[in-house]
N, CA and C atoms as a LAMMPS dump frame, in Angstrom:
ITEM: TIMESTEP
0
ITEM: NUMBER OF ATOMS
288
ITEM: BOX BOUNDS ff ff ff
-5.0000000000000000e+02 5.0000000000000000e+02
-5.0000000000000000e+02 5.0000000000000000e+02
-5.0000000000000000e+02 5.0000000000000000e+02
ITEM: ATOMS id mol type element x y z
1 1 1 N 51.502 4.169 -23.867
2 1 2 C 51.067 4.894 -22.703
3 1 3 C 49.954 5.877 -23.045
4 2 1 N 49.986 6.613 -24.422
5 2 2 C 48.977 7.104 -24.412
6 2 3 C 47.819 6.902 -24.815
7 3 1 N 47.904 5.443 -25.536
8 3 2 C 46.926 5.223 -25.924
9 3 3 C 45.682 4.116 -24.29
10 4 1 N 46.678 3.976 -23.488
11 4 2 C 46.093 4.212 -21.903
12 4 3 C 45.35 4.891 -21.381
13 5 1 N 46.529 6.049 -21.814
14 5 2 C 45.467 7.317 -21.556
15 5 3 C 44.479 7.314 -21.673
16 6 1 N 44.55 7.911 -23.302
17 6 2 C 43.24 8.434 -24.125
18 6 3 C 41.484 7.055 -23.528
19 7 1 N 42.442 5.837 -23.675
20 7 2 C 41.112 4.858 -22.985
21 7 3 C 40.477 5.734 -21.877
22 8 1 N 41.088 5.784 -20.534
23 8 2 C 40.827 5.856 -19.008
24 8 3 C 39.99 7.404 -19.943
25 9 1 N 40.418 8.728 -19.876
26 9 2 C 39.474 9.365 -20.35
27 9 3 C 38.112 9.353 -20.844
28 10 1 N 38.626 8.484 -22.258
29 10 2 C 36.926 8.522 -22.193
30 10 3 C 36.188 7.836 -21.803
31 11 1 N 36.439 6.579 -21.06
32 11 2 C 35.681 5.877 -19.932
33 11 3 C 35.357 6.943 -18.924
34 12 1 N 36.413 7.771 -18.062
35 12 2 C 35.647 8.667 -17.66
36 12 3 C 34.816 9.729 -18.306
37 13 1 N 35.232 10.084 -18.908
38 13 2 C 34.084 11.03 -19.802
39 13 3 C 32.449 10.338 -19.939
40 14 1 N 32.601 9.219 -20.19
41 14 2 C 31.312 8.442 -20.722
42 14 3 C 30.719 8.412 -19.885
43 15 1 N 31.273 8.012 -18.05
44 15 2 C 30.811 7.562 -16.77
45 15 3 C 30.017 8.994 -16.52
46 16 1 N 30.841 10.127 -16.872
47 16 2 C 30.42 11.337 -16.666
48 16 3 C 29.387 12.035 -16.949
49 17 1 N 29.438 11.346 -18.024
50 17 2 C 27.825 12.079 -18.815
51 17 3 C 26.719 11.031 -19.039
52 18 1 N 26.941 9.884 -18.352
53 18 2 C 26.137 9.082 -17.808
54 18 3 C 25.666 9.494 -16.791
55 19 1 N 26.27 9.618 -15.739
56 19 2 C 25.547 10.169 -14.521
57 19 3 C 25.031 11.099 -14.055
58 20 1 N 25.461 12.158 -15.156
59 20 2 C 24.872 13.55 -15.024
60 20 3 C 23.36 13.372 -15.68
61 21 1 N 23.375 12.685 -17.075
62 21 2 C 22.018 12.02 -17.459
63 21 3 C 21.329 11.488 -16.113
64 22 1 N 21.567 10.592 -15.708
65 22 2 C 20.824 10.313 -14.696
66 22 3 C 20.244 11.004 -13.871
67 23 1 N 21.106 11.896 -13.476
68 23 2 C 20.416 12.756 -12.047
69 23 3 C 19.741 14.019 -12.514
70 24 1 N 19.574 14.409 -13.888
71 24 2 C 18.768 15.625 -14.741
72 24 3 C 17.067 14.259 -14.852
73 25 1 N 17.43 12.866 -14.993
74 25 2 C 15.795 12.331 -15.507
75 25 3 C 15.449 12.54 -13.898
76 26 1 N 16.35 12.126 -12.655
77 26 2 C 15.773 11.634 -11.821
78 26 3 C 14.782 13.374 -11.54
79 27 1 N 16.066 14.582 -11.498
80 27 2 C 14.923 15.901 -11.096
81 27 3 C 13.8 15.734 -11.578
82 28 1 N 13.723 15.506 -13.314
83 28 2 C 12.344 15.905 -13.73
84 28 3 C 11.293 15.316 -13.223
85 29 1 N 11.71 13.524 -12.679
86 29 2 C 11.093 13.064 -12.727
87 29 3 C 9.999 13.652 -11.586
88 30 1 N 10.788 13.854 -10.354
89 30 2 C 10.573 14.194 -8.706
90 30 3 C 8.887 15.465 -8.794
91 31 1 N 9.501 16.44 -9.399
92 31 2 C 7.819 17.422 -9.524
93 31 3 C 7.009 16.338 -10.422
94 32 1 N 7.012 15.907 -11.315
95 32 2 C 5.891 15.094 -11.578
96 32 3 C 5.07 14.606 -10.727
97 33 1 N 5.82 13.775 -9.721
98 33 2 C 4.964 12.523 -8.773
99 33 3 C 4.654 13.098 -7.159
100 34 1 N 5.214 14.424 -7.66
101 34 2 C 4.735 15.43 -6.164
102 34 3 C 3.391 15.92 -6.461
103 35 1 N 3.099 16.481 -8.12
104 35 2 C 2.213 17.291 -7.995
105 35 3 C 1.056 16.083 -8.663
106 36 1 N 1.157 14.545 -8.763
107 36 2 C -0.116 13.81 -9.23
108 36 3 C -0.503 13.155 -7.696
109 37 1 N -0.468 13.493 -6.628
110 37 2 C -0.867 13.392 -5.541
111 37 3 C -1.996 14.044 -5.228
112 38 1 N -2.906 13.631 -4.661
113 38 2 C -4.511 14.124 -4.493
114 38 3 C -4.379 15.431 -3.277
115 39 1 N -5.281 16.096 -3.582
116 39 2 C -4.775 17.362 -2.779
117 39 3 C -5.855 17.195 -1.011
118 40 1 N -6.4 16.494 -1.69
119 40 2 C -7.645 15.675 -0.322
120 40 3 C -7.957 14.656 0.105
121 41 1 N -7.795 14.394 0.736
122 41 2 C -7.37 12.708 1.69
123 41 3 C -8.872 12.447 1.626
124 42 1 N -8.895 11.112 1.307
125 42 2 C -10.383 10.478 1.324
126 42 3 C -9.991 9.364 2.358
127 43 1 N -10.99 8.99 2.527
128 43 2 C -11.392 7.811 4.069
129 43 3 C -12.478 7.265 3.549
130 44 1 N -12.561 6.097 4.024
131 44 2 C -14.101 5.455 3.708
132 44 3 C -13.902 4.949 5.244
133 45 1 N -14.893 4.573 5.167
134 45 2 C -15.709 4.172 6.692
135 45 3 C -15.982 2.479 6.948
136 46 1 N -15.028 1.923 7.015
137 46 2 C -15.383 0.268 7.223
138 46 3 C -15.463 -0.315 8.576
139 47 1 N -15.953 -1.069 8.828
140 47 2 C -16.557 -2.109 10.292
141 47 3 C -17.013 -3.279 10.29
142 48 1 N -16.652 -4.219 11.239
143 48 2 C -16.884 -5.624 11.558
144 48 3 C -18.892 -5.404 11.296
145 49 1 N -19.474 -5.852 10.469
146 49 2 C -20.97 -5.817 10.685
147 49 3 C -21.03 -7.454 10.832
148 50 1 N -22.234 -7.81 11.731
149 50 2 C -22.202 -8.833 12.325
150 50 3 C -23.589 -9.501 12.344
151 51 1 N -23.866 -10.793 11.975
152 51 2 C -25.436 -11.432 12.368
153 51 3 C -25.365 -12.559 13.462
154 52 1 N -26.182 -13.242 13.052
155 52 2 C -26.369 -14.233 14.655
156 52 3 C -25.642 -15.05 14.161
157 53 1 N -24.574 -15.65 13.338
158 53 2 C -23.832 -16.65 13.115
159 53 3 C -22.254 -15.912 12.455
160 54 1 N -22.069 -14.958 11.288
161 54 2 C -21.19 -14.636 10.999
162 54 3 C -20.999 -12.933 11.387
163 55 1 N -19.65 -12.275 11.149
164 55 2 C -19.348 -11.322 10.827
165 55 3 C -18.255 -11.11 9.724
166 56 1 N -18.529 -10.214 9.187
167 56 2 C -17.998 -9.724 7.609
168 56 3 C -17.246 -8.467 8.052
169 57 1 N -16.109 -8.151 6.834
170 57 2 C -15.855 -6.759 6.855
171 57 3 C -16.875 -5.841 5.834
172 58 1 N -16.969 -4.908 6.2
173 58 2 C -18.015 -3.865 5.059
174 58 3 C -17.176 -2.82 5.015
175 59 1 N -16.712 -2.779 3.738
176 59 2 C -16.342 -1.18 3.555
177 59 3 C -17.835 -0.295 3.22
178 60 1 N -17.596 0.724 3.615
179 60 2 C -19.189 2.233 3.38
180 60 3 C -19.973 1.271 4.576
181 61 1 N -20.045 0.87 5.159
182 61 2 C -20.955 0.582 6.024
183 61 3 C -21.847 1.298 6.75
184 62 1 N -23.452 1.495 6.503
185 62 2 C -23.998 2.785 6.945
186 62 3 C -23.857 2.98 8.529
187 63 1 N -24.049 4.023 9.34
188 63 2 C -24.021 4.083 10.353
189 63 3 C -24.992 4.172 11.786
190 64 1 N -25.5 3.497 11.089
191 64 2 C -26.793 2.943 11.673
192 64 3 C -26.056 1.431 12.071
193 65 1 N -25.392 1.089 11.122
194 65 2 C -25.043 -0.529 12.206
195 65 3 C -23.776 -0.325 12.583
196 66 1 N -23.792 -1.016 13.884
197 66 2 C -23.21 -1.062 14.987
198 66 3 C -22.187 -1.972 15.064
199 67 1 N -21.146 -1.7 15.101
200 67 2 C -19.899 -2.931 15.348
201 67 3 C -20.371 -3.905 16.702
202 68 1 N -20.614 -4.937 16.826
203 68 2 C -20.976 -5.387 18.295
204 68 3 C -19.4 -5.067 19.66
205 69 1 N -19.53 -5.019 20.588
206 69 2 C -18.075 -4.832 21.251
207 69 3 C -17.297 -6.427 21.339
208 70 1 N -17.664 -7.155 21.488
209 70 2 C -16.847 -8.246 20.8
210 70 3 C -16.116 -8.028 19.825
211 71 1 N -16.117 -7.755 19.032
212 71 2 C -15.47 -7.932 17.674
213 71 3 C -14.462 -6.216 17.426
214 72 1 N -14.787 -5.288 18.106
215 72 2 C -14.092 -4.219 18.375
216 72 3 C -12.84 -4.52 18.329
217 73 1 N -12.235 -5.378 18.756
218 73 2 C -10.624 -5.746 18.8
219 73 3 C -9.793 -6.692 18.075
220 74 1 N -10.945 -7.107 16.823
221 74 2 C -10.134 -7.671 15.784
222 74 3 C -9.288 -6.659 15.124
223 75 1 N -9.441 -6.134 14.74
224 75 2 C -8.81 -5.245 13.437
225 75 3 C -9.385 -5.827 12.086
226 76 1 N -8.676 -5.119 10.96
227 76 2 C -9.284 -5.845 9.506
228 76 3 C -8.869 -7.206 9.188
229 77 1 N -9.037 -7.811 8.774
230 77 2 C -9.049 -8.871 7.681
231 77 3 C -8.033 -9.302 7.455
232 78 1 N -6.929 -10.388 7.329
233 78 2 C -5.699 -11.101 7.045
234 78 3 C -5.507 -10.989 5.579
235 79 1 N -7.421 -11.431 4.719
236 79 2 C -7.125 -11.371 3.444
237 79 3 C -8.261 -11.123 3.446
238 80 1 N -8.563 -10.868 1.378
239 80 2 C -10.134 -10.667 1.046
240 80 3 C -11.375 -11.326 1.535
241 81 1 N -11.263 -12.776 1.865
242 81 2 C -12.501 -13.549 1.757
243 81 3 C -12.4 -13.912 3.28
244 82 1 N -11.474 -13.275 4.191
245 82 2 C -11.888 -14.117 5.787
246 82 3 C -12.873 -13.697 6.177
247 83 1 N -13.604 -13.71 7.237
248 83 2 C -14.627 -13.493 7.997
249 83 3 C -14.822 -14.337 9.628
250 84 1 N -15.391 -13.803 10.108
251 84 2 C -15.552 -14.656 11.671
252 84 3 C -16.837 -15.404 11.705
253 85 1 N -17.131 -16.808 12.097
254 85 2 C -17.723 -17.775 12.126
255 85 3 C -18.224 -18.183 13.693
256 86 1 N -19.277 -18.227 14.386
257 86 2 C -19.616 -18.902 15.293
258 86 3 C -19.944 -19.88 15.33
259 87 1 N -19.02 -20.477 16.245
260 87 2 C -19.086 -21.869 16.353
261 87 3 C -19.266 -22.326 18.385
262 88 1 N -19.096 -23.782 18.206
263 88 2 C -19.134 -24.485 19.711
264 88 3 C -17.986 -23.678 20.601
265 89 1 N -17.212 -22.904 20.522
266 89 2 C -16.233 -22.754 21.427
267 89 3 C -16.292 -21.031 21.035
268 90 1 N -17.131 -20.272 20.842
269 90 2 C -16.972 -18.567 20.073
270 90 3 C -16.614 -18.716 19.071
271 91 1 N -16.227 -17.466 18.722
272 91 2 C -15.946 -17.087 16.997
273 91 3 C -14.461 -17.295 16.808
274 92 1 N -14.571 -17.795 15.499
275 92 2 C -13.536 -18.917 14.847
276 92 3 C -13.124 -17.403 14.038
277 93 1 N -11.726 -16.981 13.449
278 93 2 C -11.773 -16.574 11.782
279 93 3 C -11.272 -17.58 10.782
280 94 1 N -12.227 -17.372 9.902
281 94 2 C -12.392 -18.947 8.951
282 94 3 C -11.808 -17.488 7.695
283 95 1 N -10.504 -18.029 6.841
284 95 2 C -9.976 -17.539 5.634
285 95 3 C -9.63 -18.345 4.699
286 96 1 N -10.864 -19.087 3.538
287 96 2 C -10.96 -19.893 2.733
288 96 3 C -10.269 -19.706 1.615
């Protein structure tokens, strides 16, 4: 019986100072990944830019060109390489 005991103990004991380990890495960890956060939100400026056959996404796109209003209501891109295509029936998005 006591050697029952003495088991269940230090299984708990072990569980014990296992988990207390744990939740001392998890604090330290927490101010770390608070304070490597940028203290100033950046934005870049992207838009459908468009010619007489395709439109592209442009990230920095100067502002001088003009999104056409057609294309105002796509949103971005499904993936890297789609783009919109004019064709016989309007603009297609073609994602190769």
């Amino acid at each position: 019986m006591s050697v029952l005991r003495n088991t269940s103990l230090t299984a708990a004991l072990v569980l014990g100072l296992g988990l207390a380990a744990g939740t001392a890495q998890a604090g330290i960890a927490t101010p770390a990944t608070a304070t490597a956060a940028p203290s100033v939100a950046t934005t870049e400026n992207v838009r459908w830019v468009c010619g007489v056959f395709h439109c592209w996404w442009r990230p920095n796109a100067p502002g001088f060109w003009v999104t056409p209003g057609y294309a105002r209501g796509w949103g971005p891109p499904p993936g890297p390489r789609c783009f919109w295509r004019r064709g016989w029936g309007g603009w297609n998005r073609v994602c190769p």
